[in-house]
C-alpha positions as CSV (number, residue, x, y, z in Angstrom):
1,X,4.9,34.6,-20.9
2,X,3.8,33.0,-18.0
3,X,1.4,35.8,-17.1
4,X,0.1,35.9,-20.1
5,X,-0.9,32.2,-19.8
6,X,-2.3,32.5,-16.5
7,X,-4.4,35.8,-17.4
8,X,-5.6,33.5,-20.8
9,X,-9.3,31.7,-20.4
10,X,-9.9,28.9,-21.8
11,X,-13.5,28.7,-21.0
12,X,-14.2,32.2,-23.1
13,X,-13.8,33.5,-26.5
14,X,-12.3,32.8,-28.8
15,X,-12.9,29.8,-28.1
16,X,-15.9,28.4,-30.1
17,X,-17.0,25.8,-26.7
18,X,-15.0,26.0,-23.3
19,X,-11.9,23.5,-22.8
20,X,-13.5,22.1,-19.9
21,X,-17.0,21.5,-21.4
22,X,-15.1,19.1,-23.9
23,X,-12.9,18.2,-21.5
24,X,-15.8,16.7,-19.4
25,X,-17.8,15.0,-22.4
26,X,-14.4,13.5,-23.7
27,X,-13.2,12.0,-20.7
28,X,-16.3,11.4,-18.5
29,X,-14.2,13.1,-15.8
30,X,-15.4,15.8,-13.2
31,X,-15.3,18.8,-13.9
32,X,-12.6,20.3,-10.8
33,X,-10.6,17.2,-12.4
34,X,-10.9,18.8,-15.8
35,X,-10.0,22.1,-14.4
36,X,-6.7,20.1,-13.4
37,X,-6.1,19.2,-17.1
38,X,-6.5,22.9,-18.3
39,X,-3.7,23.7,-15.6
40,X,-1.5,21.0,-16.6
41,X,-1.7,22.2,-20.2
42,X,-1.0,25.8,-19.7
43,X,1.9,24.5,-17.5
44,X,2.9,22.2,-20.8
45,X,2.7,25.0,-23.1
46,X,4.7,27.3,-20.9
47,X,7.5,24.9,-20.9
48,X,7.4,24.4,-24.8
49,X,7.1,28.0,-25.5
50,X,9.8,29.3,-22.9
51,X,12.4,26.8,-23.6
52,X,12.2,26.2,-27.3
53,X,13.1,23.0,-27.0
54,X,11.4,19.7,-28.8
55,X,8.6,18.8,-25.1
56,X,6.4,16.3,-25.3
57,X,3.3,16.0,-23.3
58,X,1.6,13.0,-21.1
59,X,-1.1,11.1,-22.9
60,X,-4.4,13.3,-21.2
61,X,-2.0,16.6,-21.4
62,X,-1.9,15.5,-25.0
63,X,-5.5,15.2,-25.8
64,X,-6.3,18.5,-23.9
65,X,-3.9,19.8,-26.8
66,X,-5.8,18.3,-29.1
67,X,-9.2,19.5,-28.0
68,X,-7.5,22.8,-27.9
69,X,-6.2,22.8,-31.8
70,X,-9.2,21.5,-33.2
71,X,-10.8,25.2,-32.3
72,X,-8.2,26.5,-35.1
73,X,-9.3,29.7,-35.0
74,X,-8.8,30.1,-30.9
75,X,-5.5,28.2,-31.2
76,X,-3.5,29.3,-33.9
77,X,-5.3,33.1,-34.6
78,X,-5.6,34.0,-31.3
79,X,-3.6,31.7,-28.7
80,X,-0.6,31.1,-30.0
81,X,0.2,34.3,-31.3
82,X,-0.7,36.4,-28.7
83,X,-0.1,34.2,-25.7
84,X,3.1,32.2,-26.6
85,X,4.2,34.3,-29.3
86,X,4.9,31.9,-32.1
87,X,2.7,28.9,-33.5
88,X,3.5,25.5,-31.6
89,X,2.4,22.6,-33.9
90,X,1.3,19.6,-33.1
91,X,2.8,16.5,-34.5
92,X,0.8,13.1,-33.2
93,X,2.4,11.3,-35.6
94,X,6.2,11.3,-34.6
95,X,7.9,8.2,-33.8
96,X,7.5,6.7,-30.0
97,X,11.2,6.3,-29.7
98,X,11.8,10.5,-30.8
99,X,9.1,10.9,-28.2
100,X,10.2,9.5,-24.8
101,X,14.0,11.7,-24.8
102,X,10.9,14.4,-25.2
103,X,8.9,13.4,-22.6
104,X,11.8,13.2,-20.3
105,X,13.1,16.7,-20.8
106,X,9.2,17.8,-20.5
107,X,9.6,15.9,-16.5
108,X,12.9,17.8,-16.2
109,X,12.0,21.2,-17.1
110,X,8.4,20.6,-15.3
111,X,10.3,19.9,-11.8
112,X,12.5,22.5,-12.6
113,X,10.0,25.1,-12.8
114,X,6.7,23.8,-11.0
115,X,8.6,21.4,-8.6
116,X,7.8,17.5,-8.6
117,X,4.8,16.2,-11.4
118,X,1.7,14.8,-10.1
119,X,1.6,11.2,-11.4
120,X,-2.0,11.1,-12.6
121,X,-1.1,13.6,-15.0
122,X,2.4,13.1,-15.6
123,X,3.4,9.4,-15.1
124,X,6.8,7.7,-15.2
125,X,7.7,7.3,-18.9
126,X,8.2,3.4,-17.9
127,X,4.5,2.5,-18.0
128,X,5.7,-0.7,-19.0
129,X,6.9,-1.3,-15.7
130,X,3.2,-1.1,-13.9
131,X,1.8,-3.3,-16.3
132,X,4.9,-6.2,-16.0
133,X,4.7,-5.6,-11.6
134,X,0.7,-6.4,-12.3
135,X,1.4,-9.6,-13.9
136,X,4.4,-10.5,-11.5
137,X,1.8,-10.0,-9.0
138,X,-0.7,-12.5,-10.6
139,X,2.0,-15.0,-10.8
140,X,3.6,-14.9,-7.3
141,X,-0.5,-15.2,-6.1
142,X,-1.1,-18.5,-8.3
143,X,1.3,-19.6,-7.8
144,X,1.5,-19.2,-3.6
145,X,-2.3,-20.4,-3.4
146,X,-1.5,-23.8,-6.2
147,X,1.8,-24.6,-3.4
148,X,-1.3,-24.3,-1.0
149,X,-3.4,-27.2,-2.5
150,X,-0.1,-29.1,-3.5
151,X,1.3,-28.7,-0.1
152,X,-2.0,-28.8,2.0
153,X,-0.4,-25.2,3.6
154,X,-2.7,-22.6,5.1
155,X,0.4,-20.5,5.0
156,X,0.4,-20.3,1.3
157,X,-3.1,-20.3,0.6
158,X,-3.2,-16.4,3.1
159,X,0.1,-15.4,1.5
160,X,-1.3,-16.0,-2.3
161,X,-4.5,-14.6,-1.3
162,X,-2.9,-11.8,-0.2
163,X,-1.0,-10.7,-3.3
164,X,-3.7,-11.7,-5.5
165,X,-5.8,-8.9,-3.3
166,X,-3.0,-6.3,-3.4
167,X,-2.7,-6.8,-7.0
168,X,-6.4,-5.9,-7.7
169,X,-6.2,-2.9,-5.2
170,X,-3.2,-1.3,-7.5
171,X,-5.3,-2.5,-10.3
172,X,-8.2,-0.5,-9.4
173,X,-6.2,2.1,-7.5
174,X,-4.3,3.0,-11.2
175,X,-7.8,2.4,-13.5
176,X,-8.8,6.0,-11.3
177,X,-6.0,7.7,-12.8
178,X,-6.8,10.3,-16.3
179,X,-4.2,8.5,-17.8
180,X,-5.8,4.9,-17.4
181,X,-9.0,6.0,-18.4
182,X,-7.6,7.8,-21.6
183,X,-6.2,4.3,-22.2
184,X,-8.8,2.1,-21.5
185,X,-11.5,4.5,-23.4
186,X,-9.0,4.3,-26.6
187,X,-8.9,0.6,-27.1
């Protein structure tokens, strides 16, 4: 299967526009990183069609997916028949707490067979945690630089500073990723 996959374009017929081309206008990313998401998917659907198993993608490997079903007639008359062999449905409506068991056998079989995830496209299922270590941040740094003015301590004031700084480094560091992006553009 896996041969099949790679030998399939997704920039040519049967598709009515090229995965990438969407890609691009969709997300606003580049397109090498749009060539990126392509290969992520084809890894994706590799993994759901050789293992059978219930897989479920990352949030931008999801809306490549997406982009790719909404060209019915290149998805389920020529793709998946021919490449994968059956029809793999999509199903955006199934409960978040079915999904994460999912997503973690997706991160299991993915290391298995491609070797560690990049986290851009594949992130920790505990997204959750970024967002509480953000605040944390935000705290330890208002609080550190209010001790300053209470205390009349330089060392508090460079120590607040500090995390308050490193806190919006990781913020803009993590608003780069797909993932973010995909986030921030669906709210």
């Amino acid at each position: 299967m896996w041969h099949r996959l790679e030998g399939y374009s997704f920039h040519e017929r049967p598709l009515t526009r090229s995965l990438v081309d969407r890609l691009e206008e969709e997300t606003g990313h580049s397109t090498d990183v749009c060539y990126t998401l392509v290969e992520e998917y084809r890894r994706f659907m590799y993994l759901v069609g050789s293992t059978g198993d219930t897989l479920a993608p990352s949030p931008i490997v999801d809306l490549v997916w997406q982009l790719h079903i909404q060209d019915e007639r290149a998805y389920f008359e020529d793709f998946c028949p021919r490449i994968i062999g059956r029809t793999i449905h999509h199903n955006p409506a199934a409960a978040p707490v079915d999904e994460a068991p999912a997503y973690e056998r997706t991160l299991e079989y993915y290391t298995q067979e491609f070797g560690r995830p990049a986290v851009q496209y594949w992130p920790d299922p505990d997204l959750s945690a970024v967002s509480s270590s953000t605040a944390m941040m935000w705290i330890v740094g208002v609080a550190a630089c209010s001790l300053s003015f209470l205390l009349g301590s330089i060392l508090f004031a460079v120590f607040g500073a500090f995390v308050i700084c490193g806190g919006l480094f990781l913020r803009w560091k993590f608003s780069s990723l797909p993932l973010q992006n995909l986030k921030v553009e669906a709210e």
